[in-house]
Short mmCIF file of the C-alpha atoms (twelve columns), coordinates in Angstrom:
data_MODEL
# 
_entry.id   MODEL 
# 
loop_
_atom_site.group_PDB 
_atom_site.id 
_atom_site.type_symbol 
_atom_site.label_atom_id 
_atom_site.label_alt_id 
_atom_site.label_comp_id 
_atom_site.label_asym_id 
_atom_site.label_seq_id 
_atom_site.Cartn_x 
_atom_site.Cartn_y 
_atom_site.Cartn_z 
_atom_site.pdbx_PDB_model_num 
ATOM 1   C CA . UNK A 1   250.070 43.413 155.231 1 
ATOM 2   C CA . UNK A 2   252.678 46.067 155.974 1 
ATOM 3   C CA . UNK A 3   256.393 46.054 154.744 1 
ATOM 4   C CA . UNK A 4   258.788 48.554 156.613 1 
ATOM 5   C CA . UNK A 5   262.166 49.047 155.190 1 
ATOM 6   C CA . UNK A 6   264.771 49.163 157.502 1 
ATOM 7   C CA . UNK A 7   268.149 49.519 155.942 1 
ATOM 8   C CA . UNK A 8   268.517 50.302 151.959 1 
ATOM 9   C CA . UNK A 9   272.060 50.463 151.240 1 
ATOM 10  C CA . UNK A 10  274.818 47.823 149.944 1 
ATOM 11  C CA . UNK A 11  277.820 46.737 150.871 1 
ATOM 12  C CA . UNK A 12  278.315 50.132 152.584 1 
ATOM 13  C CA . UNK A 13  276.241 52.317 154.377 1 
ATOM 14  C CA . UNK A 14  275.736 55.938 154.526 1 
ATOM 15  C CA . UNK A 15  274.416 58.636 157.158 1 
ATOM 16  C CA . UNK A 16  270.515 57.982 155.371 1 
ATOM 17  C CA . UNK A 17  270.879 54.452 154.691 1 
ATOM 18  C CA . UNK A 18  272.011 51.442 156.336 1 
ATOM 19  C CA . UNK A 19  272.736 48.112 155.855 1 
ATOM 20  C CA . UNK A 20  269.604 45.939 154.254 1 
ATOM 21  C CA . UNK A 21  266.670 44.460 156.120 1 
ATOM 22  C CA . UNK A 22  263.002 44.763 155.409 1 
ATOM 23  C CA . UNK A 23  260.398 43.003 157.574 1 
ATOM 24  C CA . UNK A 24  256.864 42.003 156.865 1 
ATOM 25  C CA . UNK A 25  253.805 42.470 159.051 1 
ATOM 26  C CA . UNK A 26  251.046 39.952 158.589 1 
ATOM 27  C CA . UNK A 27  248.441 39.129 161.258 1 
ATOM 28  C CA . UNK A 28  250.505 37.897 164.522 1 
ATOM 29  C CA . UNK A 29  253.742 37.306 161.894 1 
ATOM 30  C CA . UNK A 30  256.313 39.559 161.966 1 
ATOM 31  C CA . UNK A 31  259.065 38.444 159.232 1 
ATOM 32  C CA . UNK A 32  262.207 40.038 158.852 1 
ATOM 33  C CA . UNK A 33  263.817 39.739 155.399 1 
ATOM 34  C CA . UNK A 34  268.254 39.717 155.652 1 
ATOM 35  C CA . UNK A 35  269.495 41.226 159.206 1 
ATOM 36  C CA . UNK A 36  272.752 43.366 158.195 1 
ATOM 37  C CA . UNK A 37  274.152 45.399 160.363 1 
ATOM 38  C CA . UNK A 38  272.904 48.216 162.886 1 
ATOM 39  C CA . UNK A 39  268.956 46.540 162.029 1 
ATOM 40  C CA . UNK A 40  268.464 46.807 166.047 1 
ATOM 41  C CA . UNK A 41  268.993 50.482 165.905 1 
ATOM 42  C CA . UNK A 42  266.475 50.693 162.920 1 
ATOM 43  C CA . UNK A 43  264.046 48.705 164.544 1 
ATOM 44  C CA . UNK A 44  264.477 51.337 167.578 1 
ATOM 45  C CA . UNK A 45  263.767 54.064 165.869 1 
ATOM 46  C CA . UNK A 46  260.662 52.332 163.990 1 
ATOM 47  C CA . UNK A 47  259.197 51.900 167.057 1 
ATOM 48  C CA . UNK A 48  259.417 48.008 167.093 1 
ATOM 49  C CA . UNK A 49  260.298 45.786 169.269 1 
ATOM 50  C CA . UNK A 50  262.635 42.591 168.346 1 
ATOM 51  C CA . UNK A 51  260.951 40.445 170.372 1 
ATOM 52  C CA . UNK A 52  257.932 40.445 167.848 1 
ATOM 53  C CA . UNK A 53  259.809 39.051 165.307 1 
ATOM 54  C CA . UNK A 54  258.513 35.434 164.578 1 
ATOM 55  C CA . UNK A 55  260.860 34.257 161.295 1 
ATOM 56  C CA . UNK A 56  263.879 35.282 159.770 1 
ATOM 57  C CA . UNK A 57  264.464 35.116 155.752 1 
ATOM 58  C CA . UNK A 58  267.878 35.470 155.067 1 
ATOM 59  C CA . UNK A 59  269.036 35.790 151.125 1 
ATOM 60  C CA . UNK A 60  272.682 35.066 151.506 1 
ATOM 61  C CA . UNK A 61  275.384 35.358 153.914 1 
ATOM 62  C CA . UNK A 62  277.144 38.160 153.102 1 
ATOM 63  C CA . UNK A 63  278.182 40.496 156.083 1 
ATOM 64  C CA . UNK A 64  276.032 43.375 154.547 1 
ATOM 65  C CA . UNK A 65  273.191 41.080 155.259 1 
ATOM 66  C CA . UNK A 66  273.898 39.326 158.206 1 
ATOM 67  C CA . UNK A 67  275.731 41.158 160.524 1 
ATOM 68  C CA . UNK A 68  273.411 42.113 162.792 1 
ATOM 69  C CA . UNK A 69  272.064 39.079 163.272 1 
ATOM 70  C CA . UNK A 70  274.675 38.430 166.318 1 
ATOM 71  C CA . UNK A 71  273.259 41.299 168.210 1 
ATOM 72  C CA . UNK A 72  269.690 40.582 167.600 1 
ATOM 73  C CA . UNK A 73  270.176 37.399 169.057 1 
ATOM 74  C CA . UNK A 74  271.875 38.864 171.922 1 
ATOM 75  C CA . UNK A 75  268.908 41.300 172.140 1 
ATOM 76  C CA . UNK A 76  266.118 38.915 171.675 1 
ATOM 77  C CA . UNK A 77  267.859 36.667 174.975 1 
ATOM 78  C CA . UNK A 78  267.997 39.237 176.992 1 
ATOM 79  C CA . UNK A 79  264.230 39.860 176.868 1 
ATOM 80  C CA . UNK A 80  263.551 37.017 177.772 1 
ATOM 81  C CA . UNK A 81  262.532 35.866 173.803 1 
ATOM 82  C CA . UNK A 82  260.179 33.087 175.194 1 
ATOM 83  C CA . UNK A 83  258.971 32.023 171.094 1 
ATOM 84  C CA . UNK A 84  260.885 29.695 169.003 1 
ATOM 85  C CA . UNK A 85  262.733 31.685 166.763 1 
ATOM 86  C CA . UNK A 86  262.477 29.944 163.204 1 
ATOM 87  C CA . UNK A 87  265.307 30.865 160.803 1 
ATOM 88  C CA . UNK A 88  265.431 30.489 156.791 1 
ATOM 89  C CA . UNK A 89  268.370 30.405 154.826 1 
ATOM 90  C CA . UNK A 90  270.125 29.152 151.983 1 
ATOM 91  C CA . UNK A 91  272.278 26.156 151.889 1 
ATOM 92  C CA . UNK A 92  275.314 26.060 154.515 1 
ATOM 93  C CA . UNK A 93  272.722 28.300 157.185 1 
ATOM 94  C CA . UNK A 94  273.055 26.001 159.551 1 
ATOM 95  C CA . UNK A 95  277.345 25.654 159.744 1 
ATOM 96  C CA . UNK A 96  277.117 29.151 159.063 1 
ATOM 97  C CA . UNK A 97  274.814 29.801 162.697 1 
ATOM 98  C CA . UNK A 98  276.749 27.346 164.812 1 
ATOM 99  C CA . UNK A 99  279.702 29.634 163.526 1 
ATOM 100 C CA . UNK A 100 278.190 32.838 164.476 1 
ATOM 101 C CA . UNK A 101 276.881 31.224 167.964 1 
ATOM 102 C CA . UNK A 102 280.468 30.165 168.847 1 
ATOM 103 C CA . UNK A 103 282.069 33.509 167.936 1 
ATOM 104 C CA . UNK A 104 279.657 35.657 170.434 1 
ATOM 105 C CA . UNK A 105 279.034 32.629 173.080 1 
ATOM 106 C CA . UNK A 106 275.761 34.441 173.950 1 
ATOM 107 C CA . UNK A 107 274.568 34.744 177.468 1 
ATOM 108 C CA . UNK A 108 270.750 34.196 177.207 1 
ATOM 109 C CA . UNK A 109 270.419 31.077 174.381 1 
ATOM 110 C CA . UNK A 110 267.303 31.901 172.736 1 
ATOM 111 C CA . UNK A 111 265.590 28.508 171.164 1 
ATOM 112 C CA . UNK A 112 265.748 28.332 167.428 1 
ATOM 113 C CA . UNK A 113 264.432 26.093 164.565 1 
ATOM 114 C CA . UNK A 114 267.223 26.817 161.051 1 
ATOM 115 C CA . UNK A 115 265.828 25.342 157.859 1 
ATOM 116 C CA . UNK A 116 267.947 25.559 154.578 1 
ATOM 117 C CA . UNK A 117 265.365 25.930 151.305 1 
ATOM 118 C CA . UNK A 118 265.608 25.152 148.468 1 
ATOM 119 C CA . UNK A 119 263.368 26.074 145.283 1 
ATOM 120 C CA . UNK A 120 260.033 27.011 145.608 1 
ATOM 121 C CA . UNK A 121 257.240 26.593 148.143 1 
ATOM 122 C CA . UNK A 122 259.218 25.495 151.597 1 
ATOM 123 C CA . UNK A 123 256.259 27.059 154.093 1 
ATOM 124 C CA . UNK A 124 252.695 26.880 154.433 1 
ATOM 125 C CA . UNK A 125 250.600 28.050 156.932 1 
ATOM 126 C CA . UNK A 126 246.967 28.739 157.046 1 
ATOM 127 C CA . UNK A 127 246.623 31.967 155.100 1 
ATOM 128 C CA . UNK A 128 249.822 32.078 153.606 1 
ATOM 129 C CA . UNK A 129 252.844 30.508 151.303 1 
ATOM 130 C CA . UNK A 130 256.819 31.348 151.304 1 
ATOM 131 C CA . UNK A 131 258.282 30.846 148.356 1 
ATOM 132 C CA . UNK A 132 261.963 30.883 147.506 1 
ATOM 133 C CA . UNK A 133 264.293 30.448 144.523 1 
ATOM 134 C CA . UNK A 134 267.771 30.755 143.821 1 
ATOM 135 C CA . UNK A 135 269.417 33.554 142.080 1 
ATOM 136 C CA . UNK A 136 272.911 34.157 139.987 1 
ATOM 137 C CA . UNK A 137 275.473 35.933 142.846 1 
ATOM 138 C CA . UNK A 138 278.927 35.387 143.937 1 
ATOM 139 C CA . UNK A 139 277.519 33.797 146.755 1 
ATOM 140 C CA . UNK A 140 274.883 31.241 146.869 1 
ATOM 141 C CA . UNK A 141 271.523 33.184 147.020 1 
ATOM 142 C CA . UNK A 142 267.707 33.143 147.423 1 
ATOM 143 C CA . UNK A 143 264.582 35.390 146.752 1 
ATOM 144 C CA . UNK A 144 261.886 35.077 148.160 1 
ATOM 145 C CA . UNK A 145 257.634 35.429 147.849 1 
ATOM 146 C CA . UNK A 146 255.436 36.071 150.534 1 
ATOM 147 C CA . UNK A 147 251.610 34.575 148.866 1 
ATOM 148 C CA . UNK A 148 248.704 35.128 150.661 1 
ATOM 149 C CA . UNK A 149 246.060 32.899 149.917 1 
ATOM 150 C CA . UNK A 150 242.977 33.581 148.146 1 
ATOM 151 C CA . UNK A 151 239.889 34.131 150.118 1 
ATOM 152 C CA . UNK A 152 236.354 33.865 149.803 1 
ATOM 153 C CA . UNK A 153 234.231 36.581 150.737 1 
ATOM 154 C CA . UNK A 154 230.538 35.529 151.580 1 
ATOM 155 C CA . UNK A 155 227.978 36.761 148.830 1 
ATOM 156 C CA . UNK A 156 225.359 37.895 151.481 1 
ATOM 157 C CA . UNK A 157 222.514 38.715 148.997 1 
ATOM 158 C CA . UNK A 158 222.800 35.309 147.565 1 
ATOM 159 C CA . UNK A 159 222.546 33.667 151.159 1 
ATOM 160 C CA . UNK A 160 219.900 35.776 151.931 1 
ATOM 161 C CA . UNK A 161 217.195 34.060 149.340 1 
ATOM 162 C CA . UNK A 162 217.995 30.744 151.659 1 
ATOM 163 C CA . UNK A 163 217.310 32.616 154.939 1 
ATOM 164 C CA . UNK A 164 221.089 32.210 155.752 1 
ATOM 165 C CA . UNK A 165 222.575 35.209 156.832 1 
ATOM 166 C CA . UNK A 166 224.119 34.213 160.110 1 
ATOM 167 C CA . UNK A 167 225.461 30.641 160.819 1 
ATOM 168 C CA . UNK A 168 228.681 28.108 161.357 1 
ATOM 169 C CA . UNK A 169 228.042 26.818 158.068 1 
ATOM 170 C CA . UNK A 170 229.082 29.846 156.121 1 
ATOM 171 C CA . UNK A 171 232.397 29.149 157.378 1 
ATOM 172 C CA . UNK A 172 232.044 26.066 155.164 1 
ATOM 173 C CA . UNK A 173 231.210 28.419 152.293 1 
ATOM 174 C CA . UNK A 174 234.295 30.445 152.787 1 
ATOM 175 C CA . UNK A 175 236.132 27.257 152.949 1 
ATOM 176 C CA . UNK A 176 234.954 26.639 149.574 1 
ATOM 177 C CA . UNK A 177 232.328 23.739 150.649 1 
ATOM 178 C CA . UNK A 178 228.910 23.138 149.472 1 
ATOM 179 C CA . UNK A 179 226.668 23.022 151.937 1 
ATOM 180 C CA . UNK A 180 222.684 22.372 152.944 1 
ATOM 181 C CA . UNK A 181 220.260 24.776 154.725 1 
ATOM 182 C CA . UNK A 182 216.842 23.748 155.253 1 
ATOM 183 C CA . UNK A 183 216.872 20.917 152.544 1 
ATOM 184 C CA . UNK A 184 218.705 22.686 150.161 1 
ATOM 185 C CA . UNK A 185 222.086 22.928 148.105 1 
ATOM 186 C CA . UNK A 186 224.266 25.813 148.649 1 
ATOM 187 C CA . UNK A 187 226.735 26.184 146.117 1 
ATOM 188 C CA . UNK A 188 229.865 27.787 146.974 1 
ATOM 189 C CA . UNK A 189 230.880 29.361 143.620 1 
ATOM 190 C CA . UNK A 190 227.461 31.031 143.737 1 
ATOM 191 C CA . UNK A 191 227.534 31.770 147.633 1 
ATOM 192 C CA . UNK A 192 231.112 32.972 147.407 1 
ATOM 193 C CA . UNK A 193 232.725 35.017 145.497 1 
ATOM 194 C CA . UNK A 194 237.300 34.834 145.176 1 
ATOM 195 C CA . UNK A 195 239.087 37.952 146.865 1 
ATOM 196 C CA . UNK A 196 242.846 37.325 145.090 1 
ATOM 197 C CA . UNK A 197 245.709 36.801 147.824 1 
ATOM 198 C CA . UNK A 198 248.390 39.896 147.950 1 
ATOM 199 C CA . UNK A 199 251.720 38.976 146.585 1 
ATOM 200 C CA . UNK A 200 255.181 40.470 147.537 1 
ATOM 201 C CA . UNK A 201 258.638 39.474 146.041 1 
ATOM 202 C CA . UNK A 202 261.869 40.085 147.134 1 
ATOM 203 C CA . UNK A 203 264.884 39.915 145.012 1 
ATOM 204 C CA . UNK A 204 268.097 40.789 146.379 1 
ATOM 205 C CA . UNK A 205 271.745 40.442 144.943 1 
ATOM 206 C CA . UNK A 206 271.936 38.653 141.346 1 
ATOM 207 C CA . UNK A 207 272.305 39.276 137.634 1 
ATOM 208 C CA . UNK A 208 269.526 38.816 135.760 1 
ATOM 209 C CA . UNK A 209 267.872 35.450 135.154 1 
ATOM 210 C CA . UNK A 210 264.903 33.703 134.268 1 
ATOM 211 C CA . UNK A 211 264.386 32.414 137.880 1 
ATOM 212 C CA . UNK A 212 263.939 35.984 138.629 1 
ATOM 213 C CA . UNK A 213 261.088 36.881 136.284 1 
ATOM 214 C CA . UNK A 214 259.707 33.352 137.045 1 
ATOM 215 C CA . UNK A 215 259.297 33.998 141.204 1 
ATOM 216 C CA . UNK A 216 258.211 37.464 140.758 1 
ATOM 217 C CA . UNK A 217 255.211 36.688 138.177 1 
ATOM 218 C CA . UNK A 218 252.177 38.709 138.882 1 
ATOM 219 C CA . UNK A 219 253.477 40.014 142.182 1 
ATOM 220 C CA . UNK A 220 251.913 43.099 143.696 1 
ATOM 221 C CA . UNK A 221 254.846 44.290 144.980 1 
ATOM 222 C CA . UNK A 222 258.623 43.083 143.554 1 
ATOM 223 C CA . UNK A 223 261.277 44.493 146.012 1 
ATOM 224 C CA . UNK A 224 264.375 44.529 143.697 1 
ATOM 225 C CA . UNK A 225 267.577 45.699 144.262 1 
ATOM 226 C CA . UNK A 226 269.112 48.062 142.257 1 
ATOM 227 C CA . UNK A 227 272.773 48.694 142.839 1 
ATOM 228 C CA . UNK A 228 274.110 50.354 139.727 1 
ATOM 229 C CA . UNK A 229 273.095 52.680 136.994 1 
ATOM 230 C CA . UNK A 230 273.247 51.169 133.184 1 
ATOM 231 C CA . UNK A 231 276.574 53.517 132.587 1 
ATOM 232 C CA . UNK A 232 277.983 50.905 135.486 1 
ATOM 233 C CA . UNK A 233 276.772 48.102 133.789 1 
ATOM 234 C CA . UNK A 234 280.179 46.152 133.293 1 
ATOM 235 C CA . UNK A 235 280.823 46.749 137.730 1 
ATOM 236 C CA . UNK A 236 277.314 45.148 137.720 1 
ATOM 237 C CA . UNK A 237 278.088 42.254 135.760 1 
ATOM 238 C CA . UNK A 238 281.639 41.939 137.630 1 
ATOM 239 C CA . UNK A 239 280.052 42.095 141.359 1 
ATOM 240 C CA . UNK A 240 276.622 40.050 139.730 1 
ATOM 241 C CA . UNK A 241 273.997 42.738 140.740 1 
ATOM 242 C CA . UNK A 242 271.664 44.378 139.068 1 
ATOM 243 C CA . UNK A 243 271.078 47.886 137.693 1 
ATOM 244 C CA . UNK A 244 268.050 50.038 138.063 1 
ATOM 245 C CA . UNK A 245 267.298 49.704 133.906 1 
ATOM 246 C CA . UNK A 246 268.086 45.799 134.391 1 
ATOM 247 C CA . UNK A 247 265.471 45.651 137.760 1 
ATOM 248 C CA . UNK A 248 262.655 47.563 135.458 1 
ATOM 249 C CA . UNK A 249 263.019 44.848 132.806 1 
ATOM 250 C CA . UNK A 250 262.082 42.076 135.177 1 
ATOM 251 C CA . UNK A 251 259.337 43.720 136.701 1 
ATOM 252 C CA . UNK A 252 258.055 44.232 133.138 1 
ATOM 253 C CA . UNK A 253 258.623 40.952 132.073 1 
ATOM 254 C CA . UNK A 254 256.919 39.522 135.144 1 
ATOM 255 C CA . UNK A 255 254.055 41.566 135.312 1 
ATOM 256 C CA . UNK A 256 254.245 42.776 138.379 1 
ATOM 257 C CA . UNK A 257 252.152 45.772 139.428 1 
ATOM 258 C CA . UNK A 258 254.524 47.819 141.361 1 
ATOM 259 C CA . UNK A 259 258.283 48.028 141.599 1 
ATOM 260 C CA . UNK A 260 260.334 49.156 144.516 1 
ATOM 261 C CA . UNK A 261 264.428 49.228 144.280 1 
ATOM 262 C CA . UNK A 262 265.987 48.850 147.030 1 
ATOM 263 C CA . UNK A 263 269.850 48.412 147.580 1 
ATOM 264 C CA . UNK A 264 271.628 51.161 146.368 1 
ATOM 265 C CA . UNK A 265 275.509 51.482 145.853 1 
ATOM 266 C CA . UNK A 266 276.881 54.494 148.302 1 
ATOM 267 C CA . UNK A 267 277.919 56.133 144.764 1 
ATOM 268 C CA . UNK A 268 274.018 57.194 144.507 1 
ATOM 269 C CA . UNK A 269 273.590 60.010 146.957 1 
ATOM 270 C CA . UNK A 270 270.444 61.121 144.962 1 
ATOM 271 C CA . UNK A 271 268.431 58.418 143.735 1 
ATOM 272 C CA . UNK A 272 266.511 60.766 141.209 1 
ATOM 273 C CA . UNK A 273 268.912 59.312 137.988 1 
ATOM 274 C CA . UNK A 274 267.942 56.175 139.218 1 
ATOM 275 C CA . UNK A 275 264.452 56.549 139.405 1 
ATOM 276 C CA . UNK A 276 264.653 57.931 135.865 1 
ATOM 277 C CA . UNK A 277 266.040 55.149 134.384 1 
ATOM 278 C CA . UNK A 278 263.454 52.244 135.834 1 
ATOM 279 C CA . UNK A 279 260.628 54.612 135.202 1 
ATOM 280 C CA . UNK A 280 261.769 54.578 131.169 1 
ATOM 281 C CA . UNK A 281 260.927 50.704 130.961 1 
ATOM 282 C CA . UNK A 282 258.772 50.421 134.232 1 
ATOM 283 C CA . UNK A 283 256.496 53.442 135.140 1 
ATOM 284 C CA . UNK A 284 254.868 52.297 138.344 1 
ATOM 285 C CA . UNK A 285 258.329 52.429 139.821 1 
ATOM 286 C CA . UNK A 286 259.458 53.797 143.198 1 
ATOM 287 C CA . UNK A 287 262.917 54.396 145.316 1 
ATOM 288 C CA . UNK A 288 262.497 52.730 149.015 1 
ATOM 289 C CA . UNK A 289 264.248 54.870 151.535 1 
ATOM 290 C CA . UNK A 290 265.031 53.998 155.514 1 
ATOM 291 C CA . UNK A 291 262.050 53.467 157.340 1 
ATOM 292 C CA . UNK A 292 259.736 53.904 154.258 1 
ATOM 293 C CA . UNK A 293 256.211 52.022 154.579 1 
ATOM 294 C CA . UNK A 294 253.968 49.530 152.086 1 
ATOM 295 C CA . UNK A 295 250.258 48.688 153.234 1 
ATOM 296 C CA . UNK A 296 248.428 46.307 151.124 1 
# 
C-alpha cells in the first residue's frame, strides 16, 4: 500500500501547499481521497496519470475539497477514461454531481457509479474494506478507513511433515479451510499462520468526537487534520476543526501507531510549533507535506 499526498493546505493554499487530496495505491486500486483544487497539476508533477484512478472518497463538499473535481472529469474524458468511475460521498453527492455536471456541460461524458454512505462498512472487495463515519463540521462530513484484510501465510515446515509443499489445496489453507492430503486432516490454524491486514484512517474537518476515536481504533496510519495550534483553540471550535494538540489526543486515545496531520491553516508557514505540540501527547507523530510518500 502506498499513500501520496497531494495537496496539504485548508481553505487556502500557499506556494508549498495546495488544496487537499491524498490518494491510495493498493494492487490495481488507485483511490483518491477529496479532489480540491489544482489536484491535476499535483498528480502531474507526481508522475501519475488520472486515468488510473479507480474510486473517489470525498469527505464533504466544501470547495477546498472538491474543486477540482470538474477538471478531473474533464481530464479523465478526454483520455478516453474507458473504466467506470465509482464515486463516494456523503449525503446530497449525488444533487451535488448533477450540479457540477450541468455547470461545466463536459465534452467527453465519462461513465460513473455515485454512492452516498453512510456509517460504517459501505465496500467490500476481496482483500479489502472501506469504512466511513460521520464527523462534527459545519458541513455534513465523513472519514474514512481503508482495512485490508487479514491474510494467511502458509506455514511451509508444517506442510512439509504431510509431503505438501506444492498444491491447489493450499489455497484452501490460506482461505482458512481444512483440508485432506493423502488420508489425512490438515488443520488450518496449524498449517497457517494470521499476517494482520494494514489499516489507514483518514479524518478530515471536525471537532473532536467519539466517532473519531471509534473509526480510527488500532489504525496503522490516522491521517488527521490539523488546522490550528491550541493558542487558536476558540477559531477551532468556531470553524469546527481540529488543532494539532486536539489531533494527538485522538490518535492516543485510539491507539493508533502512527499519526500524520495534514491540513494546515495558511497562518502555519513552519509547521515545526505544530509538530511540537502533537509530539507532547503523541510521539510517533509526523507533518505530511506536498507530494510526501507512506509505504506499508
Amino acid at each position: 500500500m502506498k499513500i501520496t499526498f497531494l495537496g496539504t493546505s485548508s481553505m487556502v493554499p500557499t506556494k508549498e501547499r495546495n488544496h487537499n487530496s491524498l490518494l491510495i495505491n493498493y494492487e490495481n486500486e488507485n483511490i483518491l481521497v477529496d479532489c480540491g483544487e489544482g489536484t491535476q497539476r499535483q498528480l502531474r508533477i507526481a508522475k501519475i496519470s488520472p486515468t488510473k484512478i479507480t474510486k473517489i472518497l470525498l469527505t464533504h463538499w466544501h470547495g477546498d475539497h472538491v474543486f477540482g473535481l470538474p477538471g478531473l472529469l474533464q481530464t479523465l474524458g478526454a483520455n478516453e477514461y474507458r473504466k467506470t468511475l465509482e464515486i463516494y460521498g456523503p449525503k446530497g453527492t449525488k444533487s451535488y454531481f448533477k450540479k457540477i455536471l450541468l455547470m461545466y456541460l463536459p465534452r467527453e461524458q465519462v461513465k460513473t457509479n455515485i454512492s452516498e454512505v453512510t456509517k460504517g462498512k459501505f465496500l467490500e472487495r476481496n482483500h479489502y474494506e472501506l469504512y466511513a463515519t460521520n464527523l462534527k463540521h459545519s458541513a455534513y462530513c465523513l472519514a474514512y478507513s481503508f482495512k485490508e484484510k487479514d491474510k494467511r501465510k502458509i506455514n511451509l515446515e508444517y506442510t512439509k511433515k504431510f509431503g505438501l509443499v506444492r498444491h491447489p489445496l493450499l489455497g484452501d489453507l490460506q482461505k482458512g479451510k481444512n483440508i485432506k492430503f493423502k488420508g489425512k486432516l490438515i488443520k488450518a490454524e496449524k498449517a497457517t499462520t494470521i499476517k494482520k491486514g494494514k489499516k489507514v484512517t483518514i479524518i478530515l474537518d471536525t471537532i473532536p468526537c467519539k466517532n473519531c476515536i471509534d473509526l480510527a481504533k488500532d489504525s496503522d496510519i490516522l491521517i488527521c487534520e490539523s488546522t490550528y495550534l491550541e493558542k487558536n483553540r476558540e477559531k477551532a471550535r468556531k470553524y469546527k476543526h481540529l488543532t494539532a494538540k486536539q489531533a494527538a489526543t485522538i490518535a492516543k486515545q485510539a491507539k493508533v501507531k502512527k499519526l500524520v496531520l495534514t491540513h494546515f491553516s495558511q497562518r502555519h508557514k513552519d509547521l515545526t510549533e505544530v509538530l511540537k505540540e502533537a509530539k507532547k501527547v503523541f510521539k510517533n507523530t509526523v507533518c505530511a507535506k506536498d507530494f510526501l510518500t507512506l509505504t506499508l
